[in-house]
C-alpha positions, -999 to +999 in steps of 0.1 A: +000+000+000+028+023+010+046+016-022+016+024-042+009+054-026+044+066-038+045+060-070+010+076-076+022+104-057+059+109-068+054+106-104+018+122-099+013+127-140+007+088-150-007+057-131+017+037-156+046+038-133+033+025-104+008-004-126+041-015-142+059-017-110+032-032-096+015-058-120-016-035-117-042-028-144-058+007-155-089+010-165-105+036-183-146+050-179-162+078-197-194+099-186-182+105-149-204+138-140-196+154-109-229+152-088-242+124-101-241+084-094-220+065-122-239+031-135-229+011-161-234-023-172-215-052-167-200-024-138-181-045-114-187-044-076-152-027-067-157-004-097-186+008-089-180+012-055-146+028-064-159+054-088-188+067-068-169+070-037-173+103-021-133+106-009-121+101-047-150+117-064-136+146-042-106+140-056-113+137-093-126+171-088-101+191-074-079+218-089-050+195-086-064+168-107-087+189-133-061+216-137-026+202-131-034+170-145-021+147-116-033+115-099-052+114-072-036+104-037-041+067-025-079+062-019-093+040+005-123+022-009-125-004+016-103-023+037-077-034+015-088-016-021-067+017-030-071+037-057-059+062-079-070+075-105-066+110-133-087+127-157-079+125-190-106+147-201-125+174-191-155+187-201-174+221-183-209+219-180-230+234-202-264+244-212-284+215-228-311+218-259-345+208-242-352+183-270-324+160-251-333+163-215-368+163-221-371+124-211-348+130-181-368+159-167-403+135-175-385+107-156-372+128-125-406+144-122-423+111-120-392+097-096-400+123-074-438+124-072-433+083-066-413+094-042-436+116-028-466+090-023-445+070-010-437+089+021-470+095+026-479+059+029-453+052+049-462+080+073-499+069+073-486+035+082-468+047+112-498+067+127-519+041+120-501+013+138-481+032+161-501+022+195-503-018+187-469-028+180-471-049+202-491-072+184-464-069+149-491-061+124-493-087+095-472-069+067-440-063+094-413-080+093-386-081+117-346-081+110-315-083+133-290-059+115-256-041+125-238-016+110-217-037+097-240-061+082-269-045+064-273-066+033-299-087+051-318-052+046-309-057+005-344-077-003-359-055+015-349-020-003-348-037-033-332-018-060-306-002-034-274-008-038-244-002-015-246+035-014-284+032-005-276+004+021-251+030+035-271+058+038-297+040+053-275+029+080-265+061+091-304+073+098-310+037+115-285+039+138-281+076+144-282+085+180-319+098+179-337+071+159-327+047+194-365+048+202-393+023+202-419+045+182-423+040+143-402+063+122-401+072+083-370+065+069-364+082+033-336+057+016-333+082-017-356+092-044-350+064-062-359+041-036-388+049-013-392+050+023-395+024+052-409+029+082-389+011+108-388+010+147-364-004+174-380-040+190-344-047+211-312-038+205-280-051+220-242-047+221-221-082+213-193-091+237-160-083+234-152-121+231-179-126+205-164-143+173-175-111+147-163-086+171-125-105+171-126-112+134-130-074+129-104-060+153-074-067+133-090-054+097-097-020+114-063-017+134-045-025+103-066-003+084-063+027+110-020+020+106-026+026+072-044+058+073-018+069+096+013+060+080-005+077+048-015+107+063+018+112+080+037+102+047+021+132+031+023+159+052+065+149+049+060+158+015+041+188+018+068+200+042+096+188+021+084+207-012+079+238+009+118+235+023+134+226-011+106+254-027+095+229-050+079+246-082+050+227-101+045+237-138+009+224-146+007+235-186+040+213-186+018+185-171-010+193-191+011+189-232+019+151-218+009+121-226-015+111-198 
């Protein structure tokens, strides 16, 4: 990891370098717009994880990558996947001729009105079965999830992929949603709502089998970071010292 973090950084205006050092491939997508989701087919897990990862999206988007033409640092994009990645091209948003949004804007409209009714009927649920939970009306169902395993949720939110599954694992287990009264949670436009509630909740002991398995993944992965982190402030303090000078319209005539 180290080693690739480097090379990416070192000789910041190719990924060839550190792939041929390596035995790493590049691979090359087109159509990556800045606030929206990238889908593709035949899109592998990693990829898509990779390129709609907020961190590198960052990245891609910053004046050192869109203007000085230069890799991205090391990314992160789960425990033991990093990535870097460059722009080969560029192109500012623009105005576009109604004729070739007009399905887009007829979709989003009907997304969001969907969207709409949904909550609605989720929110009609709650009030309507909020006093006899006790009883589990006939269409709940009942789950034991963590936040580190929320696929059991996937059949549930159907179409949502990882990023939904994340987000809705930040409203489940934020600190106020800890209570036993039905709550409306919005998973995206694209997805609907659920209404969920808290039945029991409980901590696993520090000797449970899926809390040891997961110790050493997250210390290693919290050395990394470090060692990353620290590795590149050195060399922010270094090219201040030796008054290191950057030339990006040099960068910029390569061959990236």
């Amino acid at each position: 990891m180290r080693q690739f973090s480097n090379l990416v950084y070192e000789q910041s205006d190719s990924l060839r370098p550190a792939a041929e050092a390596l035995g790493l491939g590049i691979t090359t997508f087109k159509g990556l717009v800045r606030n929206e989701p990238f889908a593709e087919t035949g899109l592998s897990q990693d990829n898509q994880l990779a390129l709609n990862h907020q961190a590198l999206r960052a990245a891609l988007f910053s004046n050192d990558v869109l203007v000085e033409r230069r890799n991205t640092e090391s990314v992160e994009v789960r425990p033991g996947l990093f990535v870097s990645a460059r722009v080969l091209a560029h192109e500012p948003a623009k105005p576009l001729p109604l004729s070739a949004v007009a399905g887009r804007i007829r979709s989003d409209l009907q997304t969001r009105k969907a969207s709409e009714l949904a909550g609605q009927a989720a929110q009609q649920w709650a009030e309507a079965n909020k006093t006899s939970l006790a009883q589990r009306p006939s269409d709940a169902r009942e789950f034991w999830v963590s936040r580190a395993s929320l696929s059991v949720l996937q059949p549930v939110v159907a179409k949502a992929g990882p990023s939904g599954l994340r987000d809705l694992g930040v409203q489940l287990f934020a600190s106020d949603f800890l209570m036993k009264e039905p709550r409306v949670v919005e998973i995206g436009p694209s997805f609907g709502s659920l209404v969920a509630v808290w039945v029991e909740s409980k901590l696993p002991a520090e000797t449970a089998s899926d809390v040891r398995e997961r110790v050493g993944p997250v210390f290693s992965s919290l050395e990394r970071l470090e060692a990353q982190e620290s590795f590149s402030s050195w060399i922010r303090y270094q090219e201040k010292v030796l008054d290191v000078k950057r030339h990006p319209e040099r960068l910029a005539a390569r061959d990236s």
